[in-house]
Each structure stands twice: as structure tokens, then as C-alpha cells.
C-alpha positions in Angstrom: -0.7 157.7 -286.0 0.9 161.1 -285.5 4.8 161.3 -285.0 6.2 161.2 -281.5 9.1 163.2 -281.0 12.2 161.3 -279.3 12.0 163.3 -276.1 8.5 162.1 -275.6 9.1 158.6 -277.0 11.9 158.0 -274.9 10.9 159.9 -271.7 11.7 157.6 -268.8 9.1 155.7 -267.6 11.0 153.8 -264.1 13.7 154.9 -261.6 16.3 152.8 -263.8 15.8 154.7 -266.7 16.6 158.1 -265.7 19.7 159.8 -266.5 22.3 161.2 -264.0 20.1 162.2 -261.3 20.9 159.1 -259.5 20.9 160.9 -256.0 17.1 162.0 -256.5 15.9 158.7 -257.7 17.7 156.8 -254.8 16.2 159.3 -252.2 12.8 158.7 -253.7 12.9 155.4 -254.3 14.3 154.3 -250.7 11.2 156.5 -249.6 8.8 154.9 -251.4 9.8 151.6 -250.0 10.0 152.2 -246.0 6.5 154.7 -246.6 9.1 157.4 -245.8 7.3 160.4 -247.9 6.6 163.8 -247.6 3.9 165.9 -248.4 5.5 168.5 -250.6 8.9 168.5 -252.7 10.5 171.3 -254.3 12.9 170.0 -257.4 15.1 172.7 -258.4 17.4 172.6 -261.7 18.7 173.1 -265.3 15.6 172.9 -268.1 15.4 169.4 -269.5 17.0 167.2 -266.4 14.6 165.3 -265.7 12.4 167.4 -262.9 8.6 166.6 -264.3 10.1 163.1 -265.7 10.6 162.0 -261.9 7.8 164.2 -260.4 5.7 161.6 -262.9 7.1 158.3 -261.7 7.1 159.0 -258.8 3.6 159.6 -259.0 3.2 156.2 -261.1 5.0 154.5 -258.3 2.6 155.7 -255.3 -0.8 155.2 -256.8 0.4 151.5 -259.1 -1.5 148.8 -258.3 1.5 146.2 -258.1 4.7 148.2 -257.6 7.9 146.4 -257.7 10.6 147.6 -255.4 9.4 151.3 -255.6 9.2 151.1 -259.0 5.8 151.8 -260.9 4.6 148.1 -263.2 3.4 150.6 -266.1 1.1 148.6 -267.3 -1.8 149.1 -264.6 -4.5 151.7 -265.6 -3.4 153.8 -263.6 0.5 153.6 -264.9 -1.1 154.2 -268.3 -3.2 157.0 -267.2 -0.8 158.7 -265.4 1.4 158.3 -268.7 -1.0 159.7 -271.3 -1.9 162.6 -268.6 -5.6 161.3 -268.3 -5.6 160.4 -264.7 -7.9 162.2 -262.7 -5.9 161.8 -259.5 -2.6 163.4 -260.7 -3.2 167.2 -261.9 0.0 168.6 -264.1 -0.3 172.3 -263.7 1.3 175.0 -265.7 2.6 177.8 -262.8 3.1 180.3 -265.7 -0.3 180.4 -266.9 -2.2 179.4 -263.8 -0.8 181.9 -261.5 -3.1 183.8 -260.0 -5.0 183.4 -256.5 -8.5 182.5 -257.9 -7.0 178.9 -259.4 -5.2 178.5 -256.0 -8.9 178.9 -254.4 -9.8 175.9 -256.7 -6.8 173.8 -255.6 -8.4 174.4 -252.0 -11.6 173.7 -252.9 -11.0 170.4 -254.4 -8.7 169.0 -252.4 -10.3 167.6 -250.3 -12.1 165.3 -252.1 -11.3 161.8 -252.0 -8.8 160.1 -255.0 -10.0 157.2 -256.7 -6.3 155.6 -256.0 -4.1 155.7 -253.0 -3.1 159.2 -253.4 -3.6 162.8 -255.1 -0.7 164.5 -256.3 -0.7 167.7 -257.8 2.6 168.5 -260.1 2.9 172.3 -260.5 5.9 173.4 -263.1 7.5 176.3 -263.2 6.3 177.0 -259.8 8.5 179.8 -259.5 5.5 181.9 -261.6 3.0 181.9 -259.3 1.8 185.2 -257.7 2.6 186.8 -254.1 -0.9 186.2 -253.2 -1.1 182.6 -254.7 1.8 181.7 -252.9 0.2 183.1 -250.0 -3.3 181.6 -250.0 -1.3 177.9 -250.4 0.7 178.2 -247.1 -1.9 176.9 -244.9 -3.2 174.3 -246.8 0.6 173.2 -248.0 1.9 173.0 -244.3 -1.1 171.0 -243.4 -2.5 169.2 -246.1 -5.0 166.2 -246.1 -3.3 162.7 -246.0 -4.1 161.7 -249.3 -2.8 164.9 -251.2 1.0 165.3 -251.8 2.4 168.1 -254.1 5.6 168.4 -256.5 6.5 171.9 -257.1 9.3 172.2 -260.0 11.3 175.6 -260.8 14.5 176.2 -263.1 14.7 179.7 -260.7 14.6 178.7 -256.9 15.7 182.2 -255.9 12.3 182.9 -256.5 10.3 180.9 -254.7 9.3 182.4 -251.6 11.1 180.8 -248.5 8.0 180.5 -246.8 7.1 178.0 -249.1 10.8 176.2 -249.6 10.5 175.4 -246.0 7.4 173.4 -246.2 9.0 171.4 -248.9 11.7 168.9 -249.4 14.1 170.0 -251.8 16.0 167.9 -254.0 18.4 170.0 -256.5 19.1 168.0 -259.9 22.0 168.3 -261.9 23.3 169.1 -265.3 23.6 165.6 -267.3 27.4 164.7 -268.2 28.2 165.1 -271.8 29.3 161.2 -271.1 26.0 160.6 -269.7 24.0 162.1 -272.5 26.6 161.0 -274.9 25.6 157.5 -273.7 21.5 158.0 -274.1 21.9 159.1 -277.8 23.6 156.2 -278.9 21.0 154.0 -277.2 18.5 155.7 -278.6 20.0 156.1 -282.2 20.4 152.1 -281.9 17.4 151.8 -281.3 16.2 153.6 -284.0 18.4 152.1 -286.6 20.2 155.6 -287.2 23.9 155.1 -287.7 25.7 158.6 -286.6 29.0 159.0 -285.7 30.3 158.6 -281.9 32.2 162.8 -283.0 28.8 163.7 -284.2 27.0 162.2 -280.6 29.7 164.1 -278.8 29.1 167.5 -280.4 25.6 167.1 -279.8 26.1 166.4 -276.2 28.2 169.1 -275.8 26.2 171.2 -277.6 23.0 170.5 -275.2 25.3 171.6 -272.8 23.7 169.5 -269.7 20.0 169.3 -270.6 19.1 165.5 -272.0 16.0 166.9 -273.5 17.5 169.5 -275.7 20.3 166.8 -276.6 17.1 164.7 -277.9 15.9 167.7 -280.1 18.5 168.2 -281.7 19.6 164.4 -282.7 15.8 164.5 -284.0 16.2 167.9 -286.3 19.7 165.6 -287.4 17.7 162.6 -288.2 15.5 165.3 -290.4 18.2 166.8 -291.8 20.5 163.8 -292.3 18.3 160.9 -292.7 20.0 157.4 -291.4 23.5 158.5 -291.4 24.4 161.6 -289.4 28.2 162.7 -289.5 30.2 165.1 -287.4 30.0 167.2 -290.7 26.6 167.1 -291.2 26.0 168.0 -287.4 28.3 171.2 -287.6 26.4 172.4 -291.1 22.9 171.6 -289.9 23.6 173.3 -286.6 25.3 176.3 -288.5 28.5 175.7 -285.9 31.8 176.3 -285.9 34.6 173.4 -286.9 37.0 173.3 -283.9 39.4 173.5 -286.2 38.8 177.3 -287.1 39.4 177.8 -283.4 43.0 176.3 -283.8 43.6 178.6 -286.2 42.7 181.5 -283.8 45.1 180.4 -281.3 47.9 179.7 -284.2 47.4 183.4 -285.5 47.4 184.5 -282.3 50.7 182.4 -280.9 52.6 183.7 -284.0 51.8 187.3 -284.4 50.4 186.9 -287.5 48.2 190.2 -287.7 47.0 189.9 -291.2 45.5 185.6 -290.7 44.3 187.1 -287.6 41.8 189.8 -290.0 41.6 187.1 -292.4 39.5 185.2 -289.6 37.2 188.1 -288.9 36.6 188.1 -292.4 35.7 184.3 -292.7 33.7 184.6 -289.6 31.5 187.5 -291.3 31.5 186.5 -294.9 30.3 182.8 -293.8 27.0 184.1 -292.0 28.3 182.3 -289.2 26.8 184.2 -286.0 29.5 186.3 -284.0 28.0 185.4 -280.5 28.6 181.8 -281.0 32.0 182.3 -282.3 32.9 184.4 -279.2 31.3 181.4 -276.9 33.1 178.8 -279.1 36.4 180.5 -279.2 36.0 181.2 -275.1 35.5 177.4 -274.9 38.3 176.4 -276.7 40.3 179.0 -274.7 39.0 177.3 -271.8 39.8 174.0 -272.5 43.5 175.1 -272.8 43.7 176.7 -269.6 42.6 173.5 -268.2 45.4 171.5 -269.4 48.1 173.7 -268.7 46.9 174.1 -264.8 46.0 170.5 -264.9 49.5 169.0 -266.7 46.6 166.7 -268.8 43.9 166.7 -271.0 42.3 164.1 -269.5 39.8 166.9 -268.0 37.8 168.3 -271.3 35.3 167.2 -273.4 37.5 166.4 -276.7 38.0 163.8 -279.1 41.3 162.1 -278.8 42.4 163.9 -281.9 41.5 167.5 -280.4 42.8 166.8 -276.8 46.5 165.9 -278.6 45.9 169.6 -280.4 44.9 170.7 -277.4 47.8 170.2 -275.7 49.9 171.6 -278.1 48.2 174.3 -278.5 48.2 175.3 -274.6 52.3 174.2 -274.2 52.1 177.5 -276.5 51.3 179.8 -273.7 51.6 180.6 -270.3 48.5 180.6 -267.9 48.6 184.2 -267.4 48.6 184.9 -270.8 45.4 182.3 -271.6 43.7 184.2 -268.5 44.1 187.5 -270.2 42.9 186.1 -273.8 39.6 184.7 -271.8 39.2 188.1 -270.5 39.6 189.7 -273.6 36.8 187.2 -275.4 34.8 187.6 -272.3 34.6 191.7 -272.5 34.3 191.2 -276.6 31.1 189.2 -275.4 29.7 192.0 -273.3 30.8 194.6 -275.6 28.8 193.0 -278.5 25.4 193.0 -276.9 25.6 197.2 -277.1 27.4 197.3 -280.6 25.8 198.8 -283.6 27.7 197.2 -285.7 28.6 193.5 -284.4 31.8 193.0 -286.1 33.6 195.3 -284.3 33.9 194.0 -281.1 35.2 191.2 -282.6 37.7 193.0 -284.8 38.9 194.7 -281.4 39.1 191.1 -279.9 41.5 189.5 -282.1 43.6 192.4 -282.4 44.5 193.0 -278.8 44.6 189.2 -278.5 47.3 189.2 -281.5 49.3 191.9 -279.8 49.2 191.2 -276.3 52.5 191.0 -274.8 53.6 187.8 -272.9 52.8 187.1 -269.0 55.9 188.3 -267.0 55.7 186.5 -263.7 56.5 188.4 -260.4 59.5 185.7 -260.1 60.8 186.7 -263.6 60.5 190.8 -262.6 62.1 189.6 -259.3 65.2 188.2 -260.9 65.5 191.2 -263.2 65.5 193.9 -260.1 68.1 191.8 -258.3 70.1 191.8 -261.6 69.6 195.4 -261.6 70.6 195.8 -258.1 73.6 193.5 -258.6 74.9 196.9 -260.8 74.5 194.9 -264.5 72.3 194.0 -266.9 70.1 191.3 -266.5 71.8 187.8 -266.7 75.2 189.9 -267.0 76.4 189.1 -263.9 78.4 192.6 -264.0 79.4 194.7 -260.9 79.5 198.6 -261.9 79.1 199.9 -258.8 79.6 199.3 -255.4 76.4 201.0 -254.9 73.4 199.6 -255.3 71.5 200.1 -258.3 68.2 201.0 -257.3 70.0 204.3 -255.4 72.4 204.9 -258.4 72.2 209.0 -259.7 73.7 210.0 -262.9 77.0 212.1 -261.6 78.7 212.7 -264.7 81.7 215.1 -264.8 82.4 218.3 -266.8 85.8 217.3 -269.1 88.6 219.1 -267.2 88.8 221.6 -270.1 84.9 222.6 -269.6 86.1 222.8 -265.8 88.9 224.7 -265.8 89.3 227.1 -269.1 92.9 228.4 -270.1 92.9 232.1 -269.1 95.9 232.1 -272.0 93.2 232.4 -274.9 93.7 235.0 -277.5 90.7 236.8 -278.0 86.9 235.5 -277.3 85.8 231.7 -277.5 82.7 230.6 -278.8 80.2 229.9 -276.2 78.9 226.6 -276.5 75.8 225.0 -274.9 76.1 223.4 -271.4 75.5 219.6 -271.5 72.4 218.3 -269.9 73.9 217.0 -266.8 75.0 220.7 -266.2 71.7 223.0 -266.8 70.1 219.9 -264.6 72.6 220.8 -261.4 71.8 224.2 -262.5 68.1 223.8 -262.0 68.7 222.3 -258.5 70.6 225.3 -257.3 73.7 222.9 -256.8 77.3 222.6 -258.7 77.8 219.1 -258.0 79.0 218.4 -261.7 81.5 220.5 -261.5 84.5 219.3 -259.5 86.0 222.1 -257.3 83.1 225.3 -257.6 82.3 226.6 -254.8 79.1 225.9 -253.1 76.0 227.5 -253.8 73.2 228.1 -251.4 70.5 225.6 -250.4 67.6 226.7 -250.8 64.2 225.2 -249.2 62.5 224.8 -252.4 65.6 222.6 -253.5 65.4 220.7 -250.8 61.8 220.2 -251.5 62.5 219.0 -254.7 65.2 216.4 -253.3 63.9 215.4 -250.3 62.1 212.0 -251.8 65.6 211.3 -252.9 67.0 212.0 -249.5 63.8 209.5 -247.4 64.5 207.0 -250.0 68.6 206.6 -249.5 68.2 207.0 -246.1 65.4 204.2 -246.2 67.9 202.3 -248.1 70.6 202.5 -245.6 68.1 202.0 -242.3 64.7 202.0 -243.3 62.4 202.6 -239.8 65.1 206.1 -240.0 63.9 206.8 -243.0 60.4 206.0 -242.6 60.3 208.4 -239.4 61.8 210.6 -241.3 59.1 210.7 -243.7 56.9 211.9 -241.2 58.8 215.3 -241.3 57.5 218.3 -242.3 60.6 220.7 -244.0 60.4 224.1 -242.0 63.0 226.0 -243.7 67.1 226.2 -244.2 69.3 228.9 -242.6 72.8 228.7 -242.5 73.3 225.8 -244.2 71.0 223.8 -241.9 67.9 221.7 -242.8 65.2 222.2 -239.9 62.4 219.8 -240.0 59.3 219.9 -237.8 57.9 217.0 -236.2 54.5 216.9 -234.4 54.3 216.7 -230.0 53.6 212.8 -230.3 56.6 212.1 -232.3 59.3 212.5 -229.4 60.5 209.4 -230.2 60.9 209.5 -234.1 63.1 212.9 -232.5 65.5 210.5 -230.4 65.8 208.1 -233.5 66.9 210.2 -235.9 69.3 211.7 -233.5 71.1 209.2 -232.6 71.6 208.5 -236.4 72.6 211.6 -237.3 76.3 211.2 -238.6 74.5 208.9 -241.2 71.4 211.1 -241.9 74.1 214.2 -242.9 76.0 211.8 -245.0 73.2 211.3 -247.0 72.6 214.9 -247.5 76.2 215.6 -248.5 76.0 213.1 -251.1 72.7 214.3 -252.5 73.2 217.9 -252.6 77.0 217.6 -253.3 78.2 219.8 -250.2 77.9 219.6 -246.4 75.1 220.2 -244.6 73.9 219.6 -241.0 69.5 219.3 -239.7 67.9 219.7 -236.3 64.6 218.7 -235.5 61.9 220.5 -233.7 58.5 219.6 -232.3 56.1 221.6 -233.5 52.0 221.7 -233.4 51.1 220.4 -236.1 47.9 219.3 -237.8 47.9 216.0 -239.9 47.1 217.7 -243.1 50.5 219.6 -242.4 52.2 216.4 -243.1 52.1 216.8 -246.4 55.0 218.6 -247.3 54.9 219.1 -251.0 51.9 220.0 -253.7 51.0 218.9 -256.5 53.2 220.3 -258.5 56.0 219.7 -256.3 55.4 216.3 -256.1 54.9 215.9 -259.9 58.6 217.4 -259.8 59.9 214.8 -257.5 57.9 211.9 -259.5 59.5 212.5 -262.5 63.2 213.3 -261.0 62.7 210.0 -259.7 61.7 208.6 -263.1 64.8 210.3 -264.2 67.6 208.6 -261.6 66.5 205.5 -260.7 67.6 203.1 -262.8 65.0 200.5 -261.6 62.5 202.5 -262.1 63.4 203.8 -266.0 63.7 199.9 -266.3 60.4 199.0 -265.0 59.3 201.9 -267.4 60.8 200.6 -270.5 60.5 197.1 -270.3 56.3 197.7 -269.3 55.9 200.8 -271.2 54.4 202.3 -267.7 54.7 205.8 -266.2 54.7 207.0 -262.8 51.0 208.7 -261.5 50.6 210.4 -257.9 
């Protein structure tokens, strides 16, 4: 007699021996017994659940001859017919290749005839194949078929069955199978078939199946080939051509520490191996995965491990933070994608662990937080230092000629060298202003330095009352004559007007202190469009970006410690 593979030989045969679809078979069975049944179901799911396993007892159960609390005896003729797939009364039909409207005809056609048992029951897989005009010429006779005919449609792709015919049905969606679950089922079997594996090995290959039962069966029968009567979590991993979780460790250790060169080294072993870089990526996201879990969870109680692995686990995630696990699944994730277009696989991969290696740690907004008010406190961070009374985020660099530079002796004998102006000074120079330089006399404000200041002005006097400063915002900068600032405001904004008016004595101080000298503003309604609002261009506002980047403390902080820089 030929071989039967273990999927076949242990396909289950009553309601009890079905695995982790408990809330179909208790539906059905409960049905069975108060004579509760529909004429069409839909079972939707995962490949190898189960789906044509319970379409066929349940088919046992309504045409056996003595059924014992909705469960089929399997030893009637018709049990054993229905089993061996020679029972004239239950047709198991392929959707894929019998899709077109002429075998639908022929379903019609014979339908009506009489079964030789209580009912006939038509099991159509992969129902989800079937043509527009198959699904079509079906409606009628699905909605209102005879009362010995009952259909079992089963799909791994719902979404594609037409609604038309999901609403005629009852649908019962099945599950993925637990790694426990499955886990469970091989070591039955495996007893049963004197094979002594390892309970590591039965958990790889459940995990490996990754929820289908039937594809955990095939591949504990390729071990049984491959290993004889003992398998071993070795011999799983090298006739499966998979990875040893421990490699993955590795990753993360080489990543955790920096270590640059291990972290090409593992490239290396990946590709000089033959192992396949696709599984690697998936395995390595897994493992990623199964850290993230325990550090939002506090346990490791949640993955799929080995007690050995879940203790690494663990240490392994108290090694980084969540953010910084989220951005090395994103990483692998985007490797994943990016090796699907490569021409040359490795890559992708090369590019993966790199960037992994060299990401910078998760700063959290709390941690930035406590920084700015550091900064704002006028020290360091941590410092606890006062330099200013001033807050730091509104800080300027006012540094002072030396009195010498400031006020040259006239008792020189002969010409002095002329040496360059410091920085500070050709910077004051650029504005138009002389506020380095203690005791010259004022120079005249022009509109384009105002222009180039104003941001500074909106944002101390934001600082000081911000709705002031945001109305002020909404200015447009008309012009300066005689040492006065006039901004236009549109016809609707009377009331910004009033605002800033009554504010004035604070408005002016801020001008004084930004362009060194005293100055006074009125403001003026005007009719203006909105596009007037914008007072600067481009390469105004470029200017103000970058004198902003060049005062603000905060912001040449935020600059340095993230290597960012300031766009429009």
C-alpha cells in the first residue's frame, strides 16, 4: 500500500478532533443537533485551518446513518464514502479549475435530483475563483435551493467573493492555529508514530508553519525524511536551511555596541552561508519584534520562545529603548521592500545593518523638554547655572569692542596698523546699526533692516505678551521716516490696532533693545490683500532663518545636539 502523508493520515475525522477552530465546530455542531442548518456557508480563512476538514464532517455528520451527538459514527458507508471521496451525494469541487458558467449550468441541472442519503452537499474550494457569470448564474438557485441540497463554499480571499453571494451564505471565519495548539498536534502525532523529536525542534516547526496545521504536518514529515526517528532542533534548522536564533543575538549585540566591523562580518556570514537574505530580514524582524514586545509589555511571557531565548530576550530588549526598537523594525522593514527591486540582493542588507549600527539613540520629547528648560534656566543642561536674567531662548550675542578698539588714543605717533574688525562688529555693520560699540552715534534705520530684524522683534515681543506679538505678526512693514516704524494693518484688524496701542511703551522697548537706539511705530489701516501679508521674500526670509539660527541659543542647541537645520 502506497504512503499516506501525515496531513492525510491524520486529517480530522469528528468535531473533537479538530484543532483551534473550536467556535466553528460548536456553531456546527449545536446546529446539527436542534436541525438548526442553513443552506449555504461561506468559511473564510488562512490555507491549512481546517476549512474542507469541517466542510467534510460536517457533511459525514448530516447524511451518517447513526450520528452520535452531531457527530458522524465513521464507520457507516456513507462515513467511509464520504472519507475516501467516493460518495455520490457529496461533490468536492475545485473553484479554480471549474470556474466557468457552463459547469455552473451542470450544478443546475443536476440538482435537482434526488440523493441516495438524507442530503446533497456540494463543497466548492477556492470559491473565490469562480467567474462573474458563474457567480451570477448561481444566485437564483443558491437563494432558493431544493431542500435536500446544501452548499459549502471555502475561500483563503473573501474580498473577492461577490457580496451578492456572501449574503446568501452563513459565514464562519476560521483562525490561524496557536503555535501551542499546533505545537500540541505534532507531538501527538510524533507519539503516535514512534518519532522521538525534541519539544525545541516541535516549537520551531510550529512557528515556522506560522498558523496553518497542515503545513506544520508537511514539514515534520520532510523532518521524519530527513532525520529518520530522532529529529533535533539542529536537524530542524539545517534541513529547513534556517537561521539559529542565536545569529539574531548577535545582530542585536553588534548593533547595541557599535561594533561596525561584527556588524559586516554578519553580512558576510549571511552571504557566504547560502542562507537566503529574505528569510534573514523576516527572521531578524521577528526577533526585533519579539523585543519590542517585552519592553512595552515589562514580560516575556507574550512570545513564542523557549525559556532559554525569552531570558536572552529580555536582556537583549533592557538594551534599548522602544523608540529605538521601532526605528530598527522600520529600518528591516524598508530593507525588505528595498530588496524585492535590488539587482544585487546583498545590498539592501549591507545598508540595513549599517544605519541600524549607527543610529543614534531615541531622545524622548520629556528628555528635549528638560534640556530647553535647562537652556532657558541660562546654563547648561543639569548645570543648574543662572547667566542671565534673561531668558535663554531670547538671548543675542552683545559682545563689546575692548575700550581701546572703542576709543583710540589721538596721542599716536605716526600711522597704526589697521587691523580686521572682529565678527561681532562687521555683523552690526551689516545691520546698518552700531550697537557694539558703546557711545557711536546712531545710524539710520533703514526699512530693509528692519525687515531683516523684524522676526526678532514678533518673537521678543511674543515672548513678553504673546496675543501682542501674534497681532503683530499680522503687520505688514510700510516704511521708516524719521526714526519711526509704520506698519499697515488691513480694515478688519481695528482691533489688533487698539491692542498694540495700548502696549506701546512695551512694543518700543523691544525695538530699542533690538536695534540698539530709540525708536517709536504707528499703525495704519490700510487695503490690503491677504497675499500682502507676507512681508518678506524668499530671500529675505532665508536672511531672517539663518539670523535666527545664529542668536538663538535654543535653536543652535536643537541644531547641534540633532544635527538639523532650519528650512522655510
Amino acid at each position: 500500500m502506497s504512503y499516506m502523508v501525515l496531513a492525510r493520515k491524520f486529517r480530522p475525522n469528528t468535531w473533537n478532533d479538530v484543532v483551534g477552530q473550536s467556535h466553528v465546530t460548536h456553531t456546527l455542531q449545536n446546529a446539527i443537533r436542534h436541525n438548526r442548518l442553513a443552506h449555504a456557508y461561506l468559511f473564510t480563512g488562512p490555507r491549512g485551518v481546517g476549512k474542507t476538514s469541517i466542510a467534510r464532517i460536517l457533511a459525514k455528520a448530516l447524511n451518517c446513518v447513526a450520528p452520535s451527538d452531531g457527530n458522524p459514527c465513521g464507520e457507516c458507508a456513507s462515513c467511509r464514502e464520504i472519507s475516501a471521496g467516493n460518495s455520490v451525494d457529496v461533490l468536492e469541487i475545485d473553484g479554480a479549475s471549474n470556474r466557468g458558467i457552463d459547469e455552473v449550468r451542470n450544478l443546475r441541472e443536476n440538482i435537482k435530483y434526488s440523493p441516495s442519503g438524507q442530503y446533497r452537499i456540494y463543497i466548492i474550494d477556492e470559491v473565490h475563483m469562480l467567474t462573474t457569470p458563474a457567480f451570477n448564474a448561481l444566485l437564483k438557485t443558491l437563494e432558493e435551493p431544493p431542500s435536500h441540497a446544501l452548499f459549502i463554499f471555502a475561500t483563503t480571499e473573501p474580498h473577492k467573493v461577490p457580496a451578492t453571494i456572501v449574503s446568501r451564505c452563513q459565514r464562519f471565519d476560521f483562525k490561524r492555529v496557536a503555535s501551542a495548539e499546533i505545537a500540541g498536534q505534532l507531538r501527538r502525532i510524533a507519539d503516535a508514530e514512534r518519532i522521538s523529536i525534541d519539544d525545541a525542534a516541535i516549537a520551531l516547526i510550529a512557528r515556522k508553519a506560522d498558523g496553518s496545521l497542515r503545513d506544520s504536518q508537511s514539514i515534520l514529515d520532510q523532518m521524519i525524511s530527513f532525520a529518520a526517528d530522532t529529529i533535533t532542533v539542529e536537524e530542524v534548522i539545517s534541513g529547513l536551511g534556517l537561521i539559529e536564533s542565536a545569529f539574531f543575538f548577535t545582530v542585536t549585540d553588534s548593533i547595541a555596541g557599535k561594533n561596525m566591523k561584527e556588524g559586516i562580518a554578519i553580512v558576510d556570514r549571511v552571504v557566504a552561508g547560502g542562507y537566503d537574505i529574505e528569510e534573514f530580514l523576516a527572521g531578524l524582524l521577528d526577533h526585533l519584534r519579539n523585543c519590542l514586545i517585552i519592553k512595552a509589555a515589562g514580560s516575556a511571557d507574550m512570545i513564542d520562545a523557549s525559556a532559554e531565548d525569552k531570558q536572552r530576550f529580555s536582556e537583549t530588549a533592557s538594551r534599548f529603548d522602544e523608540g529605538d526598537l521601532l526605528r530598527l523594525i522600520r529600518i528591516v522593514a524598508e530593507a525588505r521592500i528595498d530588496l524585492k527591486y535590488a539587482a544585487d540582493p546583498r545590498l539592501p542588507l549591507e545598508l540595513a545593518i549599517i544605519k541600524m549600527i549607527r543610529l543614534d539613540k531615541t531622545v524622548t520629547i520629556d528628555e528635549l523638554l528638560g534640556k530647553l528648560e535647562a537652556l532657558a534656566a541660562g546654563g547648561a543642561p543639569g548645570s543648574g547655572e543662572k547667566k542671565n536674567s534673561r531668558p535663554a531662548d531670547l538671548i543675542l550675542e552683545e559682545r563689546e569692542l575692548p575700550s581701546e578698539a572703542a576709543h583710540p588714543s589721538t596721542e599716536a605717533a605716526g600711522p597704526e596698523p589697521v587691523e580686521a574688525p572682529p565678527a561681532d562688529a562687521e555683523r552690526d555693520s551689516a545691520d546698518g546699526l552700531n550697537r557694539s560699540v558703546p557711545g557711536a552715534p546712531a545710524r539710520v534705520v533703514t526699512l530693509d533692516i528692519v525687515k531683516r530684524k523684524w522676526i526678532e522683534v514678533v518673537h521678543l515681543v511674543k515672548h513678553r505678551k504673546i496675543t501682542i506679538g501674534s497681532f503683530l505678526n499680522e503687520g505688514v512693514l510700510l516704511g521708516v521716516k524719521d526714526g519711526s516704524i509704520h506698519i499697515g494693518f488691513s480694515m478688519q484688524n481695528g482691533f489688533h490696532i487698539d491692542a498694540i496701542m495700548k502696549s506701546r511703551q512695551m512694543v518700543e522697548e523691544v525695538l530699542a533693545e533690538v536695534f540698539g537706539q530709540p525708536l517709536t511705530f504707528s499703525c495704519v489701516k490700510k487695503d490690503l490683500p491677504p497675499k500682502e501679508f507676507v512681508t518678506t521674500s524668499r530671500k529675505e526670509k532665508q536672511a531672517q532663518l539663518s539670523q535666527m539660527q545664529e542668536h538663538d541659543p535654543v535653536i543652535r542647541k536643537i541644531i547641534d545636539d540633532f544635527d538639523a537645520e532650519i528650512v522655510d
